[in-house]
N, C-alpha and C positions, 0 to 999 in steps of 0.2 A: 636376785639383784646383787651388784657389785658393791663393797665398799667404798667406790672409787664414785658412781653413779649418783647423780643427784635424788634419785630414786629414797636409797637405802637413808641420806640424810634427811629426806622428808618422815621415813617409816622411822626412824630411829628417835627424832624426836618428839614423833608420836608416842612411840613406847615409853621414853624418858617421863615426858609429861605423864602421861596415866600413872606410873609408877609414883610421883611424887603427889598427887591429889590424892592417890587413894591410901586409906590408913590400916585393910586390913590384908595380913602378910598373903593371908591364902589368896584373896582376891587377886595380891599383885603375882604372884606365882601362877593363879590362873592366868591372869592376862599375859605374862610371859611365853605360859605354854601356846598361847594361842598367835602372838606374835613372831613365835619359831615355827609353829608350823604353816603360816603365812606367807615366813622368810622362804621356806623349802618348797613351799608347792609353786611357790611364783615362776621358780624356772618351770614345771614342769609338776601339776597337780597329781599326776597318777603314780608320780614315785611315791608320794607323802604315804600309801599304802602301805610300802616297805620298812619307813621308821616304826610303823604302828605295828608289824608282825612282828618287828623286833622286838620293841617292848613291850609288847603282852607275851611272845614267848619267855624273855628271860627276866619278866616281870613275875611267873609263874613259875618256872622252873626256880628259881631261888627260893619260892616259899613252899614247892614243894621240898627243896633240899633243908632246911630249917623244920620241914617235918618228922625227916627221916635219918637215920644214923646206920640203916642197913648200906656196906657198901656199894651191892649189887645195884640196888635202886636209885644211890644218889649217884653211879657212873653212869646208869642210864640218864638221870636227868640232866648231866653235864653233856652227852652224848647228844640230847636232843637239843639244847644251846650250839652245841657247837656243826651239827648238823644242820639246822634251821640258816645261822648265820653264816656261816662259809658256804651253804648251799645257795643261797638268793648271790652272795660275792661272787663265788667260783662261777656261774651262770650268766651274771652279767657283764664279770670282767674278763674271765676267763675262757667260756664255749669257742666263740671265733678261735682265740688264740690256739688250741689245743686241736682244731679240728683242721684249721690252716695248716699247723703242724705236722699235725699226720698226712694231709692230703699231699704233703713233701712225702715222704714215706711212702704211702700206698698208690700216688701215683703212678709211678716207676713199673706197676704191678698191673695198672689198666682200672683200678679203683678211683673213682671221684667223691670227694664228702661236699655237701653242700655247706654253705653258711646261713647264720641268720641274721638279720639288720638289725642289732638289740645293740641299744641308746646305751650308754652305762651312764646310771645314776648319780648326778655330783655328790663329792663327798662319801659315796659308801663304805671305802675303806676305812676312813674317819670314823665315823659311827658303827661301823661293826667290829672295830677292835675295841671301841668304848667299850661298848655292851660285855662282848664277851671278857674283858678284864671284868667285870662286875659277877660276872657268872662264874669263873673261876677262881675270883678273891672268896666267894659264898662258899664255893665246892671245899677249898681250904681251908674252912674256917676261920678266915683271916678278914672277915666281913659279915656285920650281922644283915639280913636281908632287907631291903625298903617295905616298907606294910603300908607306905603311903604313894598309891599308883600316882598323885597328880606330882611329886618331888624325884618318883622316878623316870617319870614320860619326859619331864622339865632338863631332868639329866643327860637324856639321850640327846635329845633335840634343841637346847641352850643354843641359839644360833650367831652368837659371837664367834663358838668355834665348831659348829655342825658340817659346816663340808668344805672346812680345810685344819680343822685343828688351830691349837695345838689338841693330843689325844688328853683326854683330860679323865682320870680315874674318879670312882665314885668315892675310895675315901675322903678324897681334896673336895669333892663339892657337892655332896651331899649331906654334910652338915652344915655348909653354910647354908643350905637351902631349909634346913631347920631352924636354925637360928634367924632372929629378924632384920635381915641385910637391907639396908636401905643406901638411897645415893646419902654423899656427904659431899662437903664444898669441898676438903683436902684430896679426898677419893675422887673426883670429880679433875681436879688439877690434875692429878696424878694420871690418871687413865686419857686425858685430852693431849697432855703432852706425850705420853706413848703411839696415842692414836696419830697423834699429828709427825712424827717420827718414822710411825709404821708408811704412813700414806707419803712422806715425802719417798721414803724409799721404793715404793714401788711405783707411784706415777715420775715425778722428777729424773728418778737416776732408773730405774730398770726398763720402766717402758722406753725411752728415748734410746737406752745402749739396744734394745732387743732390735731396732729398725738394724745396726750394721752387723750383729751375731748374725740376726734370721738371712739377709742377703749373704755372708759370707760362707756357709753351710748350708745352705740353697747351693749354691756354684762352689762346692767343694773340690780343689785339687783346679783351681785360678787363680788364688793367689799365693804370694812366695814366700817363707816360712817365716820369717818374721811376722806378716799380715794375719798370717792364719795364728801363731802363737797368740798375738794380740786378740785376734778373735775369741779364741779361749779362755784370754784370761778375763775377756769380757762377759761372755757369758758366766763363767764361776761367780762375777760380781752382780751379775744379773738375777742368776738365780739365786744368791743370796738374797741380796735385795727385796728382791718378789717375793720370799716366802717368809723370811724374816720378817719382812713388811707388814704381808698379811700376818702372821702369829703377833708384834706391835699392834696392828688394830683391834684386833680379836680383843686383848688381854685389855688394850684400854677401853674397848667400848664396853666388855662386863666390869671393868672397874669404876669406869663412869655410874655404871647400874648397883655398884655397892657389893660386888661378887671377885674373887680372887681367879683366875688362872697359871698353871704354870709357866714357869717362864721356857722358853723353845729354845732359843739359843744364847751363845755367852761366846762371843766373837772364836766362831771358829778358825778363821783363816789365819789366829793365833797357837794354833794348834803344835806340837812341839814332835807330835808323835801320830799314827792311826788311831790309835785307842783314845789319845787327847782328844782329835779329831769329833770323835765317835760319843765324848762325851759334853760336845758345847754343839752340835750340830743335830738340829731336830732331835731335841733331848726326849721328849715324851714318846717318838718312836723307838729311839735306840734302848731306852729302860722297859717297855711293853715288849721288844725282840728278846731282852734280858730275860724278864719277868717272868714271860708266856710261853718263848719256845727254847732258846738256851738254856734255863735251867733243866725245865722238864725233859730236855733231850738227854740231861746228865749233867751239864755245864764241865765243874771242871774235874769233879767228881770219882771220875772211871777209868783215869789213866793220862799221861799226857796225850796219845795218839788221839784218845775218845775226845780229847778238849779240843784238838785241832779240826775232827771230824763236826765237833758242833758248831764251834765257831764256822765255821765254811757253810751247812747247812742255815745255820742263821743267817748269814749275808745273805747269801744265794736266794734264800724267798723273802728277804726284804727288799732286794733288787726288783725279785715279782714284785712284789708287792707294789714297787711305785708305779708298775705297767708291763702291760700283757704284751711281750718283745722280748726277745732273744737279747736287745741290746740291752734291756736292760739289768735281765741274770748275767751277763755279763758284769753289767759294772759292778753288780753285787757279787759276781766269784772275784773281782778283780781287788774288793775292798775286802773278803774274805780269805785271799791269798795274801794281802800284804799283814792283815792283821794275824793271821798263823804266823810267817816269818816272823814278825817282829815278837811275839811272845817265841817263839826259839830260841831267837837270839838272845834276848833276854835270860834265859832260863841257862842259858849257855853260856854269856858272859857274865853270871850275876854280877858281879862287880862294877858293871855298868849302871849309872844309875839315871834315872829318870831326870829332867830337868822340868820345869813346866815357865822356864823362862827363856827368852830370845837372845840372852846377854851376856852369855859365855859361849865357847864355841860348841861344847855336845849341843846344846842349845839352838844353836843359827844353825849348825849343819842336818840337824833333827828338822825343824823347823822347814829347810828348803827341801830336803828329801820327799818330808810328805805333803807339803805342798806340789810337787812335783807328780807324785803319785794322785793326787785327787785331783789336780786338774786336767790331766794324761786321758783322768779315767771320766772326768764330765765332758770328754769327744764320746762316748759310748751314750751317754747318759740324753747329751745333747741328740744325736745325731738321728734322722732318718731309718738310716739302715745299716749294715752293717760295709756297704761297700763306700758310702759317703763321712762313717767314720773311719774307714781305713784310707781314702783319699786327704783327710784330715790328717790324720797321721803319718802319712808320708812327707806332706808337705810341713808338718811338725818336727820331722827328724831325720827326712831327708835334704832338710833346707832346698827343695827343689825353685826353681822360676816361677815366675809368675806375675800377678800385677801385686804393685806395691798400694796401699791403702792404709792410712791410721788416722780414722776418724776423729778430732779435734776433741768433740765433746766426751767423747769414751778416752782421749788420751788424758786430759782432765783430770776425769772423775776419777781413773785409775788413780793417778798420782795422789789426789786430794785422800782417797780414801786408804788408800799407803797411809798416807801422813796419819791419819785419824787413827788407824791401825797402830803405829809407832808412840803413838800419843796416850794408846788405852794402854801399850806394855809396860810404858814408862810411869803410867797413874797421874797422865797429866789431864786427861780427858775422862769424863765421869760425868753421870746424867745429874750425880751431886750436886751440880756447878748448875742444874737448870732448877734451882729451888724455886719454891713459891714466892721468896719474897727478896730474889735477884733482880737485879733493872736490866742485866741482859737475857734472862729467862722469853719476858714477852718481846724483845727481839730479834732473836731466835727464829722461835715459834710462828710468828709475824711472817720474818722473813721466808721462812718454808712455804706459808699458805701462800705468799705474794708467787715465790715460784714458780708455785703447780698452776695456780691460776694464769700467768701469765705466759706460764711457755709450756702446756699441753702435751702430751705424744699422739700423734695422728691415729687414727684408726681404732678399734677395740682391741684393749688390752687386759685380756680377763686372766688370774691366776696363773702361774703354773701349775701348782699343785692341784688346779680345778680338775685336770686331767687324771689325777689317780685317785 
């Protein structure tokens, strides 16, 4: 079920209710694991198998690593973590993709590979980079193991952020899960107005801009470069929107439940630099690519050549990562080529120094650069195929003809949310301002729900992120 669906606000405030009658922790903990895996099987009852091999694999595997201090043994049992869980991934996100791939290749030779019509599970990249952050933080030492299977099962499958994040480590919430987290009225505010924030952003403003994105990259290289720019710039606000949205609901509806999440993003399109960028944008992903595979690749460690070479391999399978498509290791060599240069250059001018404000010129001219760069590179991200983003970018940088179109409501929301944007550089806007005990707080908030309710987006509008 969706966030968005009257569905989920019926189950939700079923779960609320139970949580608050019932007085003991375990009990509420059981009834939570039981309401995730409710959440999960609803789309599709015979994935919920997959959360369950995962956490009795790496439910085990950590307490065998807590038994043992033999190298050999505890790389075999990280080995089996990580075999298990990129195994069930790579199989479901990835077979098609690699078999399509070659079948380009061996084609040409008189070779055919067949395919197979395998569904990919929502959310598994979410839950299988959990797990295995937990299975690698044990391997390190850097994590004592869970000895309580119901506060670990709870962990994987917390369905606030189970199949779309944010990626949420077990040191951040597996001690609240020890401790006796209950709803509060404060917690309660706090997590309704995020929720209510999250959802205006993805029903109000992202579903509504998706109707003139989706027709415009449908009939890619129709309209004339202004139209098409504008298109771009609407989908970057789109897919902000929708995913930031969803991570706002996520965080307020376990904070309504008495439970903390990290926060996902901290207005990226304020970003000054790639690395800024990299670090207010799907933050729980970019510190787990840190974490997980940059460092253990050498990080910066080995040389400057070897830093370049990591960095580039880290984007590049975070690209994968959001989906099995050429376009979209592209958009990750393409975030992995600018963030090389830009540590070069760095390294090369030291002298230069970093801004992380919009209000001097290194500032504004940083600032449009790599805004320029990332949403250049969300025609890759967005697109089809590789020939409808490159009709995209033609009509981006060829300024070529075509029909002119700038939808009313997307010209709007643009401008509005510039402002809002201008308004957080300046620290004149801040969720400070929507205190509990403001008279324009329930204003606000008010006005949001009247919104969504009143003016809809046609059709179904499920995630983006549901997709990877």
């Amino acid at each position: 079920m969706l966030f968005t669906q009257i569905e989920f606000f019926i189950f939700f405030g079923i779960v609320l209710a139970s949580l608050l009658i019932t007085s003991s922790h375990r009990i509420r903990k059981g009834l939570l694991l039981l309401a995730s895996y409710y959440f999960y099987a609803y789309w599709d009852w015979r994935f919920l198998s997959l959360i369950l091999i995962s956490t009795l694999v790496d439910y085990l595997v950590a307490l065998g690593l807590a038994r043992t201090s033999r190298p050999s043994r505890r790389k075999l049992l990280l080995l089996t973590s990580l075999t298990c869980n990129l195994g069930i991934l790579g199989f479901f996100k990835y077979f098609n993709f690699f078999v399509q791939s070659m079948e380009t290749i061996l084609g040409s030779f008189g070779f055919h590979c067949g395919t197979l019509h395998i569904v990919l599970p929502i959310g598994i990249s979410f839950y299988t980079f959990q797990t295995l952050s937990y299975t690698i933080d044990v391997y390190r030492s850097r994590l004592d193991p869970c000895r309580n299977v119901l506060d670990f099962a709870l962990f994987v499958a917390f369905f606030p952020q189970l199949v779309a994040g944010p990626i949420v480590r077990a040191s951040e919430f597996l001690p609240q899960l020890r401790s006796n987290a209950r709803p509060s009225w404060y917690g309660t505010f706090l997590g309704f107005r995020q929720f209510t924030i999250g959802l205006f952003k993805k029903v109000f403003i992202a579903d509504h801009i998706a109707v003139f994105v989706d027709y415009v990259f449908e009939n890619a290289g129709a309209f004339n470069g202004a139209s098409t720019w504008f298109a771009v710039l609407a989908y970057g606000l789109q897919i902000y929107c929708d995913f930031s949205g969803y991570s706002d609901m996520a965080i307020g509806a376990a904070r309504i439940m008495g439970y903390n999440l990290p926060t996902n993003f901290r207005s990226p399109y304020l970003a000054t630099s790639m690395t800024d960028f990299w670090h207010r944008w799907h933050i729980s992903l970019s510190t787990w690519l840190r974490d997980y595979l940059y460092i253990p690749l050498g990080g910066n460690r080995k040389g400057r050549v070897r830093t370049y070479v990591n960095i580039f391999i880290t984007m590049v399978l975070g690209g994968l990562w959001h989906g099995a498509s050429w376009t979209f290791v592209l958009w990750g060599a393409l975030h992995g080529v600018t963030l090389v240069v830009e540590k070069w250059l760095r390294q090369r001018f030291r002298s230069m120094t970093h801004s992380a404000t919009v209000w001097c010129l290194p500032g504004i001219l940083g600032w449009f650069v790599t805004m320029l760069i990332v949403f250049t590179a969300w025609v890759f991200f967005r697109a089809a195929s590789f020939r409808q983003a490159f009709l995209m970018l033609r009509q981006m940088y060829g300024f070529s003809g075509g029909i002119a179109w700038y939808y009313p409501f997307v010209l709007f929301t643009l401008l509005l949310v510039g402002a809002a944007h201008v308004f957080l550089a300046m620290n004149i806007l801040s969720l400070r301002r929507l205190a509990y005990n403001r008279l324009v707080t329930p204003v606000v908030l008010i006005s949001m729900w009247w919104l969504i309710l009143v003016f809809p987006a046609e059709g179904f509008n499920p995630f983006v992120y549901f997709q990877f």
